[in-house]
Backbone as JSON Lines, residues from 0, in Angstrom:
{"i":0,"aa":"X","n":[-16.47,11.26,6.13],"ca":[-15.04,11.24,5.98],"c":[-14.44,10.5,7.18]}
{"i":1,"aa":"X","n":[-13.43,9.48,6.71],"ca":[-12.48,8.86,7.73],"c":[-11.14,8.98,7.75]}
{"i":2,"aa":"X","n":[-10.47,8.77,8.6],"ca":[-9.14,8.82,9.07],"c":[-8.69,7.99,9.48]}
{"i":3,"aa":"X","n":[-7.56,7.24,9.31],"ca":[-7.26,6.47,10.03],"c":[-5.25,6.82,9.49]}
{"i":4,"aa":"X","n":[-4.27,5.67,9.98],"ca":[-3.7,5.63,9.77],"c":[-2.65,4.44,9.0]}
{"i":5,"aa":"X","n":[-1.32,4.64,8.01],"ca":[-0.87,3.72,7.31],"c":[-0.21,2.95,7.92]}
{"i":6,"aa":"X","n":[-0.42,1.95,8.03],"ca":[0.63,0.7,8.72],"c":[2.05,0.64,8.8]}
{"i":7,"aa":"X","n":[2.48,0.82,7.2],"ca":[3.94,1.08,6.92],"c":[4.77,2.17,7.36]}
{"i":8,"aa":"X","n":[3.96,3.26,6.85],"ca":[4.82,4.71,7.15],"c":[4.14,5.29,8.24]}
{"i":9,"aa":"X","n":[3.06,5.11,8.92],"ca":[1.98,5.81,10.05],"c":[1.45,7.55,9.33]}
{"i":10,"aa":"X","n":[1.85,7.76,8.51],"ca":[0.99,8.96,8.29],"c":[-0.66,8.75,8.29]}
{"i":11,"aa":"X","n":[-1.05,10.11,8.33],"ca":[-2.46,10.11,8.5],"c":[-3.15,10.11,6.83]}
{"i":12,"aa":"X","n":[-3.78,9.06,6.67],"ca":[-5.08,8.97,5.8],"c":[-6.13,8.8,5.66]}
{"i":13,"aa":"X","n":[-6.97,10.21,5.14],"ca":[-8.23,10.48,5.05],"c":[-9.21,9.63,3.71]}
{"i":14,"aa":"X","n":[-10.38,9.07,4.12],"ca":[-10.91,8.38,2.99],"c":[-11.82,9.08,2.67]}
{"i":15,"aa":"X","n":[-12.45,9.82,1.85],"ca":[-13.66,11.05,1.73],"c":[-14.65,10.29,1.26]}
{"i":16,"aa":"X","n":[-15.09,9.05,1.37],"ca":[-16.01,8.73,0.72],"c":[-16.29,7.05,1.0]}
{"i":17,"aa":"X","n":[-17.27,6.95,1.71],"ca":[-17.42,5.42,2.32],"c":[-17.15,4.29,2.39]}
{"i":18,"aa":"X","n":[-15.37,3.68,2.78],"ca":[-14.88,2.97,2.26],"c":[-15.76,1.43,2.5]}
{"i":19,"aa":"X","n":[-14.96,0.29,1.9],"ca":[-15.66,-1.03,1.6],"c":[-14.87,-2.13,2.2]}
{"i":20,"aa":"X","n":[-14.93,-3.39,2.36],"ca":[-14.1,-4.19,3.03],"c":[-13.48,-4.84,1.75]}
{"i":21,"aa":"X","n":[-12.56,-4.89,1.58],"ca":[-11.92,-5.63,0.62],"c":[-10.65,-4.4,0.13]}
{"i":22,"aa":"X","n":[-11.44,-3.29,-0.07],"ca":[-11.06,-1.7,-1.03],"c":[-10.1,-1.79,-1.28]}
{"i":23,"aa":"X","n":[-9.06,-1.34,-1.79],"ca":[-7.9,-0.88,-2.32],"c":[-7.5,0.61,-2.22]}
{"i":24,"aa":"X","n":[-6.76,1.13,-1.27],"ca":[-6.46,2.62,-0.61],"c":[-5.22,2.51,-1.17]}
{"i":25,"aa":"X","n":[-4.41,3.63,-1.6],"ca":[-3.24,4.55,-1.78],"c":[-2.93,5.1,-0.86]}
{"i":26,"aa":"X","n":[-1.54,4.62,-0.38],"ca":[-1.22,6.06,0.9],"c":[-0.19,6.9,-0.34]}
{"i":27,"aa":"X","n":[-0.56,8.17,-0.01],"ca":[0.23,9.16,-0.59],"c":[1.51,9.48,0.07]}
{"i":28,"aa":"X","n":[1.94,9.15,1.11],"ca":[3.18,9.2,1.79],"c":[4.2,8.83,0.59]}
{"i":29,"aa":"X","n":[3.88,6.79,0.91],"ca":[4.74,5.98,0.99],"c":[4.49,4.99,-0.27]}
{"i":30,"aa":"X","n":[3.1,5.72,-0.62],"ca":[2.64,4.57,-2.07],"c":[2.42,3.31,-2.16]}
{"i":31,"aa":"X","n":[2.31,2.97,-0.8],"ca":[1.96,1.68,-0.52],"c":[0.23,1.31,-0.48]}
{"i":32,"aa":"X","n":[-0.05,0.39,-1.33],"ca":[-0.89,0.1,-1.52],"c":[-1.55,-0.82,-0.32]}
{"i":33,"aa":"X","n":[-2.97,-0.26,0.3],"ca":[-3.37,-0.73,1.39],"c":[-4.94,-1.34,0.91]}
{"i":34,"aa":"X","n":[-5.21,-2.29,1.79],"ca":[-6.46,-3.23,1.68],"c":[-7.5,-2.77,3.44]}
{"i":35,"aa":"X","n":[-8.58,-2.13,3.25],"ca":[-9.73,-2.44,3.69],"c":[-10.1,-3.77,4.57]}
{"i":36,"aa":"X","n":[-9.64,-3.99,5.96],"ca":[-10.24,-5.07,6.51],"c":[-10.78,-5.25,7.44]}
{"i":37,"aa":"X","n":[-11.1,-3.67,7.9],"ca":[-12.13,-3.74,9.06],"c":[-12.61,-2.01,9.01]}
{"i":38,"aa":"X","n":[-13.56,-1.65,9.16],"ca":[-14.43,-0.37,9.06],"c":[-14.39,-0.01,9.97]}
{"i":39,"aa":"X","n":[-15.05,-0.45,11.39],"ca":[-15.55,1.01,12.19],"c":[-14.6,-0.02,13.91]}
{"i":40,"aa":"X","n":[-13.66,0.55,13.82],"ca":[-12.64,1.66,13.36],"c":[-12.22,1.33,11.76]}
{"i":41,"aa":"X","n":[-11.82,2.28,11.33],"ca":[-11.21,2.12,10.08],"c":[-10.14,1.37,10.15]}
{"i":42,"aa":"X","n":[-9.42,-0.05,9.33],"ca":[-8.15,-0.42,9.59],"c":[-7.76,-0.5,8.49]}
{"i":43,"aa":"X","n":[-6.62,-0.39,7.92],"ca":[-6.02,-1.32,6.57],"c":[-4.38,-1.8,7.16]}
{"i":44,"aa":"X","n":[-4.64,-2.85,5.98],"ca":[-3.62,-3.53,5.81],"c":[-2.62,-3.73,4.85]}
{"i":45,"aa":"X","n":[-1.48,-3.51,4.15],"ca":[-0.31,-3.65,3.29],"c":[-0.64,-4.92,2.73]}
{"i":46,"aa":"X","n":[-1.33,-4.79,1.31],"ca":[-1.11,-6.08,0.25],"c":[-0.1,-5.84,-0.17]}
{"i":47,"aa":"X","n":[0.52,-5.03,-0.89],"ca":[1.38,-5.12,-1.76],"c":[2.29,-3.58,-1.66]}
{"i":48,"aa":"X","n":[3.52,-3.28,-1.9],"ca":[4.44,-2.43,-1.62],"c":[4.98,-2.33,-2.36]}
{"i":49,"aa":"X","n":[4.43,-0.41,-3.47],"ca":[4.88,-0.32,-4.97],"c":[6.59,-0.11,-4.9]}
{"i":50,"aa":"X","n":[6.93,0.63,-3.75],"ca":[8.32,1.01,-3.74],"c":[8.76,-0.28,-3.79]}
{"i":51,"aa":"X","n":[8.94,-1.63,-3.13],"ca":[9.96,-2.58,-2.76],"c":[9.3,-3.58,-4.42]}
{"i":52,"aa":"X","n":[8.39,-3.23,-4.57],"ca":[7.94,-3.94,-6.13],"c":[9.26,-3.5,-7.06]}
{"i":53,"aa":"X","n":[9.12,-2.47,-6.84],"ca":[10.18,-1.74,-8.14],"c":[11.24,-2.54,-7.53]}
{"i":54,"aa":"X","n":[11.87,-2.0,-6.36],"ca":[13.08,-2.44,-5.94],"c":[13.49,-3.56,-6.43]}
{"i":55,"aa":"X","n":[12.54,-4.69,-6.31],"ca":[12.93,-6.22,-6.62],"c":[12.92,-6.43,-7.63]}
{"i":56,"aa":"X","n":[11.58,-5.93,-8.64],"ca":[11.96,-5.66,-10.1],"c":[13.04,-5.71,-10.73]}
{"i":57,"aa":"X","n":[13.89,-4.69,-10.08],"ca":[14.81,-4.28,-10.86],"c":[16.14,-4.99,-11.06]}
{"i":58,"aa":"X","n":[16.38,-5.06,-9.36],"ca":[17.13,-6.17,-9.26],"c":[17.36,-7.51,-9.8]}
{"i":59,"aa":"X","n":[15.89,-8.28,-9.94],"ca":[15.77,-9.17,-10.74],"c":[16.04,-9.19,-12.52]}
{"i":60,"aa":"X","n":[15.64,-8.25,-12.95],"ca":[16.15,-8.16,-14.43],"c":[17.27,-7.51,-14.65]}
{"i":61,"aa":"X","n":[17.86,-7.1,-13.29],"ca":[19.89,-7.2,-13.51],"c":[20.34,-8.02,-13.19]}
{"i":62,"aa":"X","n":[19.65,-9.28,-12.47],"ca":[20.3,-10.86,-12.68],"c":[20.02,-11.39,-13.72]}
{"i":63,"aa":"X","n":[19.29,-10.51,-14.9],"ca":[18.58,-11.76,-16.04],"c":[19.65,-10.86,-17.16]}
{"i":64,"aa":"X","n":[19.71,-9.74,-17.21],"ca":[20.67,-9.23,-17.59],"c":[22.33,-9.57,-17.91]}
{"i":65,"aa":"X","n":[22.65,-10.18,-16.63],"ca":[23.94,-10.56,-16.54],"c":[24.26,-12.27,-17.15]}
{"i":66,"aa":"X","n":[22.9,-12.95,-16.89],"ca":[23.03,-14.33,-17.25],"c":[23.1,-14.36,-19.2]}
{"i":67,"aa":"X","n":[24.02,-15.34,-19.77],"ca":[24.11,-15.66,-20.76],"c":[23.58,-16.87,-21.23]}
C-alpha cells in the first residue's frame, strides 16, 4: 500500500495495490482524475479535471443553445 498525495486538492491518497506508470488514479476528494508518472516516491499528475470538464461542458452547450 501507497500514499501519496493529490496535486489539485492535496488530500491524502492511498493506492492498495501496485500502482503502474502511465495508471489512471481517482482522487475521491476532488474527482480529479490523476496519471501515474513516477513510483518510488509515488507521484501523480492532473490529466484531466472531471469537475471543470462539466463546468465547460455546460457552458459551452449554453452558447450553442442560444445561437440560431
Amino acid at each position: 500500500m501507497r500514499t501519496t498525495r493529490c496535486p489539485l486538492c492535496k488530500s491524502n491518497i492511498i493506492v492498495r495495490h501496485r500502482p503502474w506508470l502511465g495508471q489512471s488514479i481517482r482522487c475521491l476528494s476532488c474527482e480529479a482524475i490523476l496519471e501515474v508518472v513516477f513510483l518510488n516516491p509515488l507521484e501523480l499528475e492532473s490529466t484531466y479535471d472531471v469537475q471543470d470538464s462539466r463546468f465547460e461542458d455546460s457552458l459551452y452547450y449554453k452558447e450553442l443553445d442560444y445561437i440560431e
